[in-house]
C-alpha positions in Angstrom: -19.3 -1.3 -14.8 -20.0 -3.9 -12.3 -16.4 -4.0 -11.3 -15.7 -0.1 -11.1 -17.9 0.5 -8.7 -17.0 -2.8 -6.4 -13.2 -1.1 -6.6 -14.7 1.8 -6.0 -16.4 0.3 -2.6 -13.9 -1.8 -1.7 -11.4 1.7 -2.4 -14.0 3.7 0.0 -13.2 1.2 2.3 -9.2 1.0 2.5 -9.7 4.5 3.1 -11.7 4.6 6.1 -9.9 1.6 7.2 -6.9 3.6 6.8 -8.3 6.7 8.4 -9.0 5.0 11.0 -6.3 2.4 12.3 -3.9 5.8 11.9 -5.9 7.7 14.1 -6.1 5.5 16.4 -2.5 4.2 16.8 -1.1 7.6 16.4 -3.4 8.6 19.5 -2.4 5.6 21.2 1.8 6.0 20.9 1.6 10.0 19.9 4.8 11.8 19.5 6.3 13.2 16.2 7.1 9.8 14.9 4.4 8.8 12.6 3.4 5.4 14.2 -0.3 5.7 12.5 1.3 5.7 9.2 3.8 3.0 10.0 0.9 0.9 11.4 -1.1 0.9 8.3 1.7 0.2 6.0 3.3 -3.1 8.3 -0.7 -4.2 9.0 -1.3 -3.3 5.2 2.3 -5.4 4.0 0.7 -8.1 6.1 -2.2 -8.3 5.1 -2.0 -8.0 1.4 0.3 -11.3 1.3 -1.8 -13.0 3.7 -4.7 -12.6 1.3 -2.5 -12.9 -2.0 -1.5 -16.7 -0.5 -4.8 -17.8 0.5 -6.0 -16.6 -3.2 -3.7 -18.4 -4.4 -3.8 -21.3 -2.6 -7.4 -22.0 -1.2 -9.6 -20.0 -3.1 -10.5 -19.9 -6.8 -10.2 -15.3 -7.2 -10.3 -14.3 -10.9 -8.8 -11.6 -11.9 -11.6 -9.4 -11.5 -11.9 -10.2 -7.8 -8.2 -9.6 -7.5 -8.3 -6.1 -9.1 -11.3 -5.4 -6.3 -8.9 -6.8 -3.5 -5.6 -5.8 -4.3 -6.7 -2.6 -6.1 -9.8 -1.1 -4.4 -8.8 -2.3 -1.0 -5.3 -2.5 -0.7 -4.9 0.3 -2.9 -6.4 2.5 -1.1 -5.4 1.3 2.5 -1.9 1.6 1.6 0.1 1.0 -1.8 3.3 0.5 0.7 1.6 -3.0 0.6 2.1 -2.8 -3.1 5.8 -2.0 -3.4 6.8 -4.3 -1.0 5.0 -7.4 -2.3 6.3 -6.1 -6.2 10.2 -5.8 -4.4 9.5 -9.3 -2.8 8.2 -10.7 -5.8 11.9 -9.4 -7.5 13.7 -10.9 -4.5 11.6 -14.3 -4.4 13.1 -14.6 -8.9 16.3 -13.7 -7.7 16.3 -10.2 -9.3 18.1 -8.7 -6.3 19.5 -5.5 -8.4 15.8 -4.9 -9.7 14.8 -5.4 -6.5 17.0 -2.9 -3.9 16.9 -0.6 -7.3 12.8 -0.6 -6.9 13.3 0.3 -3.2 15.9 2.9 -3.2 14.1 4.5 -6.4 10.9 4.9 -5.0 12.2 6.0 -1.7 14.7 8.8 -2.9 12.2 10.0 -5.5 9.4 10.5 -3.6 11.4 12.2 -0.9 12.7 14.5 -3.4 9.6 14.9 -4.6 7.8 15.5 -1.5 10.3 18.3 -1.3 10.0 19.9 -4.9 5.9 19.3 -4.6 6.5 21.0 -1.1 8.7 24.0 -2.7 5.9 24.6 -5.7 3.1 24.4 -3.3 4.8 27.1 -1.4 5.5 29.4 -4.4 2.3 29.3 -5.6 
C-alpha cells in the first residue's frame, strides 16, 4: 500500500511538473507549434536517463523505488521519456529493426488513432 500511494505522489507530481513547465514555455515561445509539449518530453527524455544512470551507478534503488521514479514521476511527467529510453535500450543490444519498428509503431498508431478517437468523439 505503502508504495501506491508514494506512485501516486510522486504521479501528482509529474503532473504539475508537467502542467507547469508547458505552460510556461509555451507562453514563453507561443505560436501554433507546441513548444510546451516538446519541452516536457526532451527535459523529461533527459531527465529520466540522467536518473536511470545515477540509479544505476551511485545509488543502491530497489525496485520499489524505481517503480516510484520511473513510474509515478516519469510516468506522469511524460511517458515520451519511456519510449525513448525502451527504443534506446533496443538500439544500445543492437536490435535496430525492433528498435525504428517501436518508433514508427507508436508514432503512426497513435496518430491514427488520435484521428479515429477524434472521429468517434465527434459522432457521439
Amino acid at each position: 500500500m505503502t508504495k501506491l500511494l508514494l506512485m501516486a505522489v510522486a504521479g501528482g507530481a509529474g503532473t504539475l511538473s508537467r502542467y507547469f513547465l508547458g505552460g510556461i514555455v509555451q507562453k514563453l515561445y507561443g505560436g501554433p507549434f507546441p513548444w510546451g509539449t516538446f519541452a516536457v518530453n526532451i527535459s523529461g527524455t533527459f531527465l529520466f536517463g540522467l536518473v536511470w544512470a545515477i540509479a544505476e551507478t551511485r545509488l543502491a534503488f530497489g525496485s520499489e523505488a524505481r517503480a516510484v521514479v520511473f513510474i509515478g514521476f516519469f510516468g506522469a511527467f511524460t511517458t515520451f521519456s519511456t519510449l525513448m529510453f525502451e527504443s534506446g535500450e533496443l538500439l544500445r543490444d543492437s536490435q535496430w529493426a525492433l528498435a525504428l519498428g517501436n518508433l514508427a509503431l507508436q508514432n503512426v498508431t497513435g496518430i491514427i488513432f488520435l484521428f479515429l478517437g477524434l472521429a468517434l468523439g465527434r459522432l457521439l
